[in-house]
N, C-alpha and C positions, 0 to 999 in steps of 0.2 A: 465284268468290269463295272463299276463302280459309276454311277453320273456325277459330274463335274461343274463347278459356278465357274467362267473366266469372272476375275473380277476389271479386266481390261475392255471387256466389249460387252459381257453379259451374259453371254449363250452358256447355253445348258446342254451338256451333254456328253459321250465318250469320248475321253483323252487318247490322242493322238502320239503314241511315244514319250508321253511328260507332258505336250506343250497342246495349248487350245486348236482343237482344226476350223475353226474361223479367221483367228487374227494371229494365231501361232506365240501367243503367250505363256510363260509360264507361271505366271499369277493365277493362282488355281486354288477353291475347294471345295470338299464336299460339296455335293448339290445338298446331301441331308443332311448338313451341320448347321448348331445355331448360329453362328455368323454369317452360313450365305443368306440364311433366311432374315437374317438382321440387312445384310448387302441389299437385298431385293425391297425390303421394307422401306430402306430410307433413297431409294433408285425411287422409287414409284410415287413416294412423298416427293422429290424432289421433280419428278414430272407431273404433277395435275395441280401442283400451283394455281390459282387465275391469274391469269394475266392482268396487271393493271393498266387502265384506261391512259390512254398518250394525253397527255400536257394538249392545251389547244394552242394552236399557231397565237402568234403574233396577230396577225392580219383576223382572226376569227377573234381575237378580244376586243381589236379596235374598231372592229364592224357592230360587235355586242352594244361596244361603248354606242356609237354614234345610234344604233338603233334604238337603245333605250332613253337618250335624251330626247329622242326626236315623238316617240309614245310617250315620255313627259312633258313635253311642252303638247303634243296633242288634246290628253287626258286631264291637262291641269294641275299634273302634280306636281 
């Protein structure tokens, strides 16, 4: 029998009477067709994104502010 893409959870591998035996889907195909291999390309592109960096608080801008006027009036500038 034939290996299998669920395109519901991802798993690869022999079908279970029609239906995926991890999540029990019937959304299914070929493991060697070019669509699942299209399905896994753009799964994997969609997981190793970088993550972008959080925004900084409030309270971390307003502590920036006050630090760097306080090294300006220190430094002269």
């Amino acid at each position: 029998m034939p290996e299998i893409l669920c395109t519901a959870c991802g798993s690869v591998g022999e079908t279970t009477s029609g239906a995926c035996p991890r999540c029990g889907s019937r959304d299914l195909l070929p493991a060697d067709a070019p669509s699942a291999r299209r399905f896994i390309e753009a799964r994997n592109a969609r997981q190793s994104r970088p993550a972008e960096p959080a925004a900084p608080s409030p309270r971390a801008e307003a502590t920036g502010k006050v630090l760097g006027r306080a090294l300006g009036k220190l430094f002269g500038k």
